[in-house]
C-alpha positions as CSV (number, residue, x, y, z in Angstrom):
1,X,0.0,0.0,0.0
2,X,0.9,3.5,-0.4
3,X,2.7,5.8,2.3
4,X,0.3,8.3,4.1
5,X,1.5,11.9,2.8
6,X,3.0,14.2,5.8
7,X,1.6,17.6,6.4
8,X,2.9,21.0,7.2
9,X,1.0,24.1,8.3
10,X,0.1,26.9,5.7
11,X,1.4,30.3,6.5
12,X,-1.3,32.1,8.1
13,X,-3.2,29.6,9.6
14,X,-5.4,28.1,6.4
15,X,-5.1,24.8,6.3
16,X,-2.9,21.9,5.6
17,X,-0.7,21.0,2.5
18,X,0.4,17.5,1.8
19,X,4.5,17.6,2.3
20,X,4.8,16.1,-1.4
21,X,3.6,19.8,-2.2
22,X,5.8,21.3,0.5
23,X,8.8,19.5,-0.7
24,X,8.2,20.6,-4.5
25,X,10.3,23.4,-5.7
26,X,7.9,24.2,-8.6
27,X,4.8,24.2,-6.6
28,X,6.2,26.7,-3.7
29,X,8.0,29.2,-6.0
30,X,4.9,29.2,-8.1
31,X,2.4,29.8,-5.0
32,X,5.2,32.2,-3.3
33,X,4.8,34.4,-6.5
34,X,1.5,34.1,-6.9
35,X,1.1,35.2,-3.3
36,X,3.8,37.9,-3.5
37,X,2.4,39.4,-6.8
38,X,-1.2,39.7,-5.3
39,X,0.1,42.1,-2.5
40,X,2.4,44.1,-5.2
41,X,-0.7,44.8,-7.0
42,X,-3.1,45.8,-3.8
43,X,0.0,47.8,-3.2
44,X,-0.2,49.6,-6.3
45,X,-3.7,50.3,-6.4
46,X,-3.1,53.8,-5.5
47,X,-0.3,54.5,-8.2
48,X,-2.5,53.9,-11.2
49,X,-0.1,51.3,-12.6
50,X,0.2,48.2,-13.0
51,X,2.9,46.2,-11.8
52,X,3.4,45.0,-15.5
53,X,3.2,48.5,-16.2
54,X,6.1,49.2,-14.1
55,X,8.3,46.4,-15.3
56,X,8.0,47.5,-19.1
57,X,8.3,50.9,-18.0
58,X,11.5,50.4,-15.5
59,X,12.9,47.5,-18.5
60,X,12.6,50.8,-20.7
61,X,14.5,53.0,-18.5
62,X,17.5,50.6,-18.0
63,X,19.7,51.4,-20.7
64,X,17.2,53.6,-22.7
65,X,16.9,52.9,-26.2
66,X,14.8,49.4,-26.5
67,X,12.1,48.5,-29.0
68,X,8.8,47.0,-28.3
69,X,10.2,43.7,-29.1
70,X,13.2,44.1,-27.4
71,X,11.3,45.3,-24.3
72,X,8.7,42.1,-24.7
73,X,11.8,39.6,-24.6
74,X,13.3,41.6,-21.5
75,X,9.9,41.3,-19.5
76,X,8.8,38.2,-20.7
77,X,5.8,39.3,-22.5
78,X,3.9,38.3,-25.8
79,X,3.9,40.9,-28.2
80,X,0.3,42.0,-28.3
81,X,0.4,41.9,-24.6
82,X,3.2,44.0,-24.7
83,X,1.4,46.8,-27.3
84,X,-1.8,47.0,-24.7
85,X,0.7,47.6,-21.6
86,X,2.5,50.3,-23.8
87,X,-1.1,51.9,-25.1
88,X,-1.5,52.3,-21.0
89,X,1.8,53.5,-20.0
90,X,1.4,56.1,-23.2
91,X,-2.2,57.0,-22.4
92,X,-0.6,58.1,-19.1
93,X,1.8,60.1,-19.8
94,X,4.6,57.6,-18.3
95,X,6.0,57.0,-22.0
96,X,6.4,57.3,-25.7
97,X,7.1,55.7,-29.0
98,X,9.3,57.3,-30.9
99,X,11.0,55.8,-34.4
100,X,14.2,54.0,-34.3
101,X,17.2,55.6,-35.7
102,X,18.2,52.2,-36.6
103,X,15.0,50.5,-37.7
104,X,11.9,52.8,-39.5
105,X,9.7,50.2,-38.6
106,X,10.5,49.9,-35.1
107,X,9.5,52.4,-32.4
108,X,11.5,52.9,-29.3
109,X,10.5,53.4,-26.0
110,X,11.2,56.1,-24.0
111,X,9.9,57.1,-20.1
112,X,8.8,60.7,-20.0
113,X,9.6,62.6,-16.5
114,X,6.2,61.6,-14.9
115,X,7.7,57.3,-15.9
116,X,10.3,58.3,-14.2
117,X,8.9,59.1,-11.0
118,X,6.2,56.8,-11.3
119,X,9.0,54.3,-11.3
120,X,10.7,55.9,-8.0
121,X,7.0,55.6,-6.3
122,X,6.4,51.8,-7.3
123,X,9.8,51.4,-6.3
124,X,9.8,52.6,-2.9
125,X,6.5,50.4,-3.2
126,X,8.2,47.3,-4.0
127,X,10.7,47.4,-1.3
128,X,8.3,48.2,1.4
129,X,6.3,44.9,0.2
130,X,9.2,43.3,-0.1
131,X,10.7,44.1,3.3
132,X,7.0,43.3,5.2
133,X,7.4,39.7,3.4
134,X,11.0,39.1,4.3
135,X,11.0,40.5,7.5
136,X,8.8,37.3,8.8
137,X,12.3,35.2,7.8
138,X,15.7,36.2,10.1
139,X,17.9,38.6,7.9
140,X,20.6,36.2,7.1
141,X,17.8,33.8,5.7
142,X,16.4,36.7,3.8
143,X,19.6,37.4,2.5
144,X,20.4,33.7,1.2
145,X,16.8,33.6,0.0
146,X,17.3,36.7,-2.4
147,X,21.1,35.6,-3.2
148,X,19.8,31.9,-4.0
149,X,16.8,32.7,-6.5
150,X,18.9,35.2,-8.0
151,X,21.3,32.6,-8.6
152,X,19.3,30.3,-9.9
153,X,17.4,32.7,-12.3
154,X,20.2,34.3,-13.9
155,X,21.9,31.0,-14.4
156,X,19.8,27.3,-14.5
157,X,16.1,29.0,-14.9
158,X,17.6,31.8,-16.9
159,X,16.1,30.5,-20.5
160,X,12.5,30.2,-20.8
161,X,11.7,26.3,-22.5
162,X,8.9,26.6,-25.1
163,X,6.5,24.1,-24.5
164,X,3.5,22.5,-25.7
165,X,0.6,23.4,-24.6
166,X,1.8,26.9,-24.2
167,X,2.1,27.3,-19.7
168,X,-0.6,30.1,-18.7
169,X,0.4,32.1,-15.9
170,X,-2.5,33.5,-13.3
171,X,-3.3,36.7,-13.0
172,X,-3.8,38.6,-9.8
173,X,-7.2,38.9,-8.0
């Protein structure tokens, strides 16, 4: 007969989960995003941006000079998703397409004044969230947490594999 599953408590109290869950890399860093991303976008609520929003917009600031396309592949984001989050970020006055000097057919994007300190804000944003979350961890475990899955994706999890059927990711009540 089969083994009877261990169990460890859920933070905050809701319940069990099986330890074959507990134990699965995949399955926490998917729940621990999930989770995290849900409070980034509460958090943001009052910025008028989305935290997509702010990663094309802060991609776009780093090293100025980068292409819808270019932009997509540094985010992680399909192109017509990518076109809708610009349409926003343009509508609000955070940036702007210009032409390429390089490419006619390519526009640029650049972060106008008001992206700029829209990225400060949702910065100072992300690092409260991020220092709420952390802070129920001991610093040095904090520390190797943030060292560790930097680690792992810039190096081993640094290539996204295509796959078929295409993975879905959940977006945040």
């Amino acid at each position: 007969m089969g083994a009877v599953a261990t169990t460890s408590k859920v933070a905050g109290g809701h319940g069990q989960r099986p330890e074959c869950l507990t134990s699965d890399l995949g399955w926490l860093l998917s729940n621990a995003s999930y989770a995290l991303a849900g409070e980034i976008a509460q958090a943001f609520g009052p910025l008028g941006i989305s935290p997509r929003g702010f990663h094309v917009l802060e991609a776009a600031a780093f090293d100025g000079g980068h292409t819808q396309s270019e932009l997509a592949e540094m985010v992680g984001l399909d192109k017509t998703t990518m076109v809708v989050t610009v349409d926003a970020l343009e509508a609000a006055g955070l940036a702007e397409r210009r032409p390429s000097e390089t490419d006619r057919r390519a526009r640029v994007i650049e972060v106008t004044d008001a992206g700029r300190e829209k990225i400060a804000e949702a910065r100072a944003v992300i690092k409260a969230v991020q220092a709420d979350v952390l802070g129920s961890l001991p610093p040095e475990q904090a520390e190797a947490l943030l060292e560790t899955l930097a680690t792992l994706v810039g190096d081993r999890l640094s290539e996204r594999i295509q796959c078929s059927p295409p993975l879905r990711r959940r977006q945040p009540r």
